[in-house]
N, C-alpha and C positions, 0 to 999 in steps of 0.2 A: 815772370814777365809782367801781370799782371801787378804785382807789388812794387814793381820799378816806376811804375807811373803817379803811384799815389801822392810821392814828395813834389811830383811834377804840377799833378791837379791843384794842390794846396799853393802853392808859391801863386799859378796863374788864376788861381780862383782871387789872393790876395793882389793881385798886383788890376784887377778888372774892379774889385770892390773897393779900392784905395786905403785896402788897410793894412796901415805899418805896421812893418815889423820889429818891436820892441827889442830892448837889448836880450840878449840868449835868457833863457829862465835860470834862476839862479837852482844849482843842485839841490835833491832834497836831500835833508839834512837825515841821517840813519837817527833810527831812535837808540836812545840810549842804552850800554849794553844794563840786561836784566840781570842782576844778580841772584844768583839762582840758591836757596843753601842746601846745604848738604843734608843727606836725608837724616834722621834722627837715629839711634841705636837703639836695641831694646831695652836697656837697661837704664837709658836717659828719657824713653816714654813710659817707662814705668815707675822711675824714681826721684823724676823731679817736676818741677812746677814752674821752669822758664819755658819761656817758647810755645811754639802752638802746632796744631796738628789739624787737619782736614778731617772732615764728614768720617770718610769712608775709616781711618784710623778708630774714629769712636766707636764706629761699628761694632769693626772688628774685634777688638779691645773685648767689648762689654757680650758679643757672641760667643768668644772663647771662653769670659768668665762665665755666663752662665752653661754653657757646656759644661765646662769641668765641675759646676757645681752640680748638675745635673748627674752626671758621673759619681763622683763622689756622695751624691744622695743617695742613689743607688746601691753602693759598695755597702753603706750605713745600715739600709734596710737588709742589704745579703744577709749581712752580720748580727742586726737586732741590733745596732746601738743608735738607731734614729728613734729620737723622742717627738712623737707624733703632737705632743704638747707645745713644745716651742718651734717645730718646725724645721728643726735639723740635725743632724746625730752628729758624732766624733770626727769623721774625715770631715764631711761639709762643713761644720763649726770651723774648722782650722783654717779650712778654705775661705769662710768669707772673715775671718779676723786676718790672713795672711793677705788676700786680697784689695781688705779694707783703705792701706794708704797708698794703693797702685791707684784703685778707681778713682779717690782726690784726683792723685795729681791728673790723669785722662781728662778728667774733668775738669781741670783749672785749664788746663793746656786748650783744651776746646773753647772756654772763656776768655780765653788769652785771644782765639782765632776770632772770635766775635766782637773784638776790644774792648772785653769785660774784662774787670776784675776777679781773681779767684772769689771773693767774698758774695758776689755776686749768688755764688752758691748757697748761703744762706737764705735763698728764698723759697726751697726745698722747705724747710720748716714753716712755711704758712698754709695751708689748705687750700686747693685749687689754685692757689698760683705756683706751687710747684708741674703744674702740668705745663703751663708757660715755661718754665724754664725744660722741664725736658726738650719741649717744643723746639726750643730757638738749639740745646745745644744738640739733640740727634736730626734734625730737617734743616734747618736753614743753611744760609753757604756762610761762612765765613768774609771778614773784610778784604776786601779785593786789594793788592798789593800790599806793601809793607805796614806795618802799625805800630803803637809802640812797643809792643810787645814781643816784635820779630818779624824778619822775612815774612812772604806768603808761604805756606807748606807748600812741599812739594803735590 
């Protein structure tokens, strides 16, 4: 009852203050539909270097590799074939050469989400300014909506 009267108060509060009432407001207009893409398959975040991926994906990515290297360093010393000299035996060796062009591309893909270039990564090879590049690619958020480099990640 109490909500029946409010359209009342408003018209008589405008019609005692003498202010007109304009033509009706025009609709708001819906924002545009967001194109959403489709989420990535394992075998296109691990094998290529279009497109981009979110924080939590590098995470992940770069947790399970070092697990399994972790693992596999393990298995190394079970066995005695870890070379305490170079810092990895027979399984873990395989692991981070089989590894070696997944973590590229994670990372190009993460450079992609930044609107970097993959090459970008080349600043790994200067001294202290590779701590800036981990920085921006494991902490920071990626470019918010599309870039050139693709959709936002999911």
């Amino acid at each position: 009852m109490f909500s029946a009267n409010i359209p009342n108060l408003n018209e008589r509060y405008r019609q005692r203050s003498g202010i007109q009432r304009s033509s009706p407001r025009p609709p708001i207009s819906p924002m545009p539909p967001r194109r959403t893409p489709e989420p990535m398959s394992l075998s296109k975040i691990l094998f290529s270097t279009e497109g981009r991926i979110p924080r939590s994906t590098y995470w992940y990515y770069y947790l399970a590799y070092a697990g399994i290297y972790i693992v596999a360093a393990l298995i190394d010393i079970a066995f005695g074939t870890m070379d305490g000299d170079i810092g990895f035996g027979l399984l873990s060796g395989i692991w981070l050469f089989v590894g070696l062009f997944s973590s590229l591309a994670v990372s190009i893909k993460r450079c992609h989400d930044r609107d970097r270039s993959g090459w970008f990564l080349l600043l790994y090879l200067i001294p202290f300014v590779s701590w800036w590049v981990t920085i921006e690619l494991a902490f920071l958020k990626g470019t918010v909506g599309d870039n050139q480099y693709g959709p936002e990640p999911l």
